[in-house]
C-alpha positions in Angstrom: 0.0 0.0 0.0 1.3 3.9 -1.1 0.2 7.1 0.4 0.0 10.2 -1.5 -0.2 13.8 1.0 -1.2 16.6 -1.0 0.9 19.7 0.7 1.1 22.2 -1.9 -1.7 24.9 -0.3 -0.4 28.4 0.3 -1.9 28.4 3.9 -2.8 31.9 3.7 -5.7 32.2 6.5 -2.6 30.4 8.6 -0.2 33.4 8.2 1.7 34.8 9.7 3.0 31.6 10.5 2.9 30.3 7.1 4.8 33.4 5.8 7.9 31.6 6.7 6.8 27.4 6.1 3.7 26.1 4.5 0.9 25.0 6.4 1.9 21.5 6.3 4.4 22.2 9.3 2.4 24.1 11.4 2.6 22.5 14.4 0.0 21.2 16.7 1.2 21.0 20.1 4.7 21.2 18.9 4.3 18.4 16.2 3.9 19.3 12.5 0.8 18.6 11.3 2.9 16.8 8.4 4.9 14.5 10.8 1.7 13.5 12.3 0.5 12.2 9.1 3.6 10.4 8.2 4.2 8.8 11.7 0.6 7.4 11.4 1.6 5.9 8.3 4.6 4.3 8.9 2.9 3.1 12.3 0.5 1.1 9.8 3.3 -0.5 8.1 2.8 2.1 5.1 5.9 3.6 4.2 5.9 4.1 0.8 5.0 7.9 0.4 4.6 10.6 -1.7 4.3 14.3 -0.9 3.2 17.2 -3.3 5.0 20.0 -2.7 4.2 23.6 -3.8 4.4 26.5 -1.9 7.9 26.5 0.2 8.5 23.3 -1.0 12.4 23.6 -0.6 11.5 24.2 3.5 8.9 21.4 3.4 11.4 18.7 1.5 14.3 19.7 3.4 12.4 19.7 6.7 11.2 16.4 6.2 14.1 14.5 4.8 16.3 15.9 7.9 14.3 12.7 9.2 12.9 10.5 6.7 15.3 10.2 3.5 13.1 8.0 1.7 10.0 9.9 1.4 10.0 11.2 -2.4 8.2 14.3 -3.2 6.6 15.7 -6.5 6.7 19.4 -7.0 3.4 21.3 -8.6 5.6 24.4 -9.8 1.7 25.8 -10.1 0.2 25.7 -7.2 -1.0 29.2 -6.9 -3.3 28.8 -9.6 -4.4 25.3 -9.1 -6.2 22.8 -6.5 -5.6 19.8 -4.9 -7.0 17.5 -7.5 -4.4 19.2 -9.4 -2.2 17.7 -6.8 -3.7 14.4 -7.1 -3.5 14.4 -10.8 0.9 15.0 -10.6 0.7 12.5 -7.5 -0.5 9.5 -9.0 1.3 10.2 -12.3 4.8 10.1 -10.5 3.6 7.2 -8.8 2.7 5.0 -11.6 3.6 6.9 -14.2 1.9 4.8 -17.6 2.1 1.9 -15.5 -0.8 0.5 -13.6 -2.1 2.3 -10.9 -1.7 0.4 -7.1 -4.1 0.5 -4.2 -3.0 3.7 -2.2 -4.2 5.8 0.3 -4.6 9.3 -0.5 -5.0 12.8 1.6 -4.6 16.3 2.1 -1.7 17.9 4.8 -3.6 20.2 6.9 -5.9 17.5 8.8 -4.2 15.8 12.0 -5.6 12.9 13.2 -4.8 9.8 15.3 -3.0 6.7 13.8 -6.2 4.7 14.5 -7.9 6.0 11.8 -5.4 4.9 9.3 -5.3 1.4 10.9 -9.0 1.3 10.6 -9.0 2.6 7.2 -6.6 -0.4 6.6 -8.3 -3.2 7.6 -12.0 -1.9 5.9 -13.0 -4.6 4.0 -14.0 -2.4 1.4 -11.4 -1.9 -1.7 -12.2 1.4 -2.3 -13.4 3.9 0.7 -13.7 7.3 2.4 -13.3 7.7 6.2 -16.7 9.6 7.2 -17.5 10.9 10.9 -21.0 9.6 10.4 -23.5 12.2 11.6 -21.3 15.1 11.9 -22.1 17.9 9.8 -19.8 20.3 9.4 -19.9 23.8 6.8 -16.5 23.3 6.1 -16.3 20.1 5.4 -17.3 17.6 2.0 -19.9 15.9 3.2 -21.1 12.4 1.8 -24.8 10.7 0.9 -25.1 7.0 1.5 -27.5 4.9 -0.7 -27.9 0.8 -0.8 -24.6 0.9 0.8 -22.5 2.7 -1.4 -21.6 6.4 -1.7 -23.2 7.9 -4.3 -22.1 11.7 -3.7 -19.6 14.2 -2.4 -19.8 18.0 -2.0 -19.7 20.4 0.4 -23.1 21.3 -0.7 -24.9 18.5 0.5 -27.4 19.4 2.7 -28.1 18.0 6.7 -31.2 16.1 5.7 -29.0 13.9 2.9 -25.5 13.8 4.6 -24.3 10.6 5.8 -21.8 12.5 7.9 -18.6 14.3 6.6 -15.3 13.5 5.2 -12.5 13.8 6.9 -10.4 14.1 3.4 -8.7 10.6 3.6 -9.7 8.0 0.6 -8.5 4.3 0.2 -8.4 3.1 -3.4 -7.9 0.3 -5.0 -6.6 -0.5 -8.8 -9.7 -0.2 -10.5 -11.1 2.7 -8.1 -7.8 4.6 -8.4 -7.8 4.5 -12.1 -11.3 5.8 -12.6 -10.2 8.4 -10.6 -7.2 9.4 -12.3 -9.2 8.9 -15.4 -11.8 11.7 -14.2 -8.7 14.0 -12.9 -7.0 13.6 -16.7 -10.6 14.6 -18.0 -11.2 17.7 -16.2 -7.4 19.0 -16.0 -6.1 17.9 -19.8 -8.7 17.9 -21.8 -11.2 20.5 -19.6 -8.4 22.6 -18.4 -10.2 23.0 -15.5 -7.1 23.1 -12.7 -9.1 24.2 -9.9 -11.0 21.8 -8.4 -11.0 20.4 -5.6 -10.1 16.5 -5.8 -13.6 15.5 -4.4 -14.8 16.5 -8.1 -13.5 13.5 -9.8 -14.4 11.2 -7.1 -18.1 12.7 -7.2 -18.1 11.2 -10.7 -16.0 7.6 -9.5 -18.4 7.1 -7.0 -21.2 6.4 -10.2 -18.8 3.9 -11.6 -16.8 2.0 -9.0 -18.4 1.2 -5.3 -16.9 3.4 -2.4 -17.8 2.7 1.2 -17.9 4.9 4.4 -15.3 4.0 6.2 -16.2 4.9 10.1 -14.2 7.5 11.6 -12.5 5.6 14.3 -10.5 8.2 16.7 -10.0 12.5 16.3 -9.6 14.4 13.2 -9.9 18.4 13.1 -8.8 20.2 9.5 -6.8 23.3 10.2 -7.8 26.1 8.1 -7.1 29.2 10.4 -6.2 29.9 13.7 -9.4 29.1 15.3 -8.8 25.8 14.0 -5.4 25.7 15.1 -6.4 26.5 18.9 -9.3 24.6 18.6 -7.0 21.2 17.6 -4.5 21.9 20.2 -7.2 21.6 22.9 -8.8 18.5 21.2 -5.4 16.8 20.7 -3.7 18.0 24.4 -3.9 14.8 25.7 -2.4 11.4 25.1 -2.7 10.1 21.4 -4.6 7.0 20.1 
């Protein structure tokens, strides 16, 4: 299993603090919010990962391969005009490259969490599948409809009444689901030229052709947007991690 982190945000509602790194090593309680993603990777046995880089990317790569040399990184040279798909789309190309695409697990660098929701993410028995904090609702946040079992949508539009819960921005794919994906991404970015959108676009569309699953939210998650967000995580996270 790979892991793709898309870090190339300029962080901007984080400055000042992000005038000087990006918002992937803002730290929570001391800890980057970056190093938390990666140590809950490599506590699930997932080491192979990929960052995208963007906006002080030389701070970011250098800071992160003072203690993990192995971690590659892709640069999007564009990130001030694009989006995260954007990020996903240069991800899973310097993944794979033309080769087949590999069950990974993909997210974006400005959510910490605990290493128990990668674990449970893991061992979902669904292929392909989104981690969801059923019944929370949340403005900010894409939220998800269930149907039959399956998701059948994603937007941050989706109302109360129809929302399963909301995404916490972490997706498990599998071959076929991460090549639909990439498919949709290729679509709206090469031929569309649409480069920014959020990555949730071209799963919208996977989620009518390949089966996703909720995956339960299983431990804490907070995105950090802003400063409330950042006070607001250090208070949820000031206590021992799961």
């Amino acid at each position: 299993m790979k892991a793709l982190i898309l870090a190339a945000g300029l962080g901007t509602r984080l400055a000042p603090i992000t005038d000087n790194v990006p918002k992937s090593l803002v730290p929570v309680n001391g800890k980057p919010i970056i190093f938390k993603q990666i140590e809950n990777l490599m506590e699930n046995d997932i080491s192979d990962i990929t960052i995208i880089s963007g906006y002080k990317s030389d701070v970011l790569e250098k800071t992160v391969h003072e203690k993990w040399t192995n971690i590659r990184f892709a640069r999007s040279i564009n990130y001030a005009d694009t989006n995260n798909m954007y990020s996903a789309y240069l991800g899973i190309k310097s993944m794979y490259g033309s080769g087949k695409i590999e069950p990974f697990i993909m997210m974006n660098a400005d959510v910490f969490f605990d290493a128990s929701v990668i674990k449970t993410l893991i061992n979902c028995t669904a292929s392909n599948a989104i981690v969801v904090d059923i019944g929370k609702y949340n403005e900010e946040s894409m939220k998800v409809v269930e149907k039959e079992g399956r998701l059948v949508a994603i937007s941050k539009k989706i109302t109360e009444e129809d929302a399963l819960g909301s995404s916490i921005d972490i997706y498990k794919f599998d071959s076929e689901g991460g090549k639909v994906f990439f498919d949709h991404c290729v679509k709206f970015i090469e031929k569309e030229k649409e480069v920014k959108l959020w990555s949730e676009v071209a799963i919208n569309e996977a989620l009518l052709e390949v089966k996703f699953t909720a995956c339960p939210l299983n431990g804490r998650w907070f995105e950090i947007d802003d400063h409330d967000d950042l006070i607001a995580a250090e208070l949820i996270f000031n206590e021992e991690k799961q």
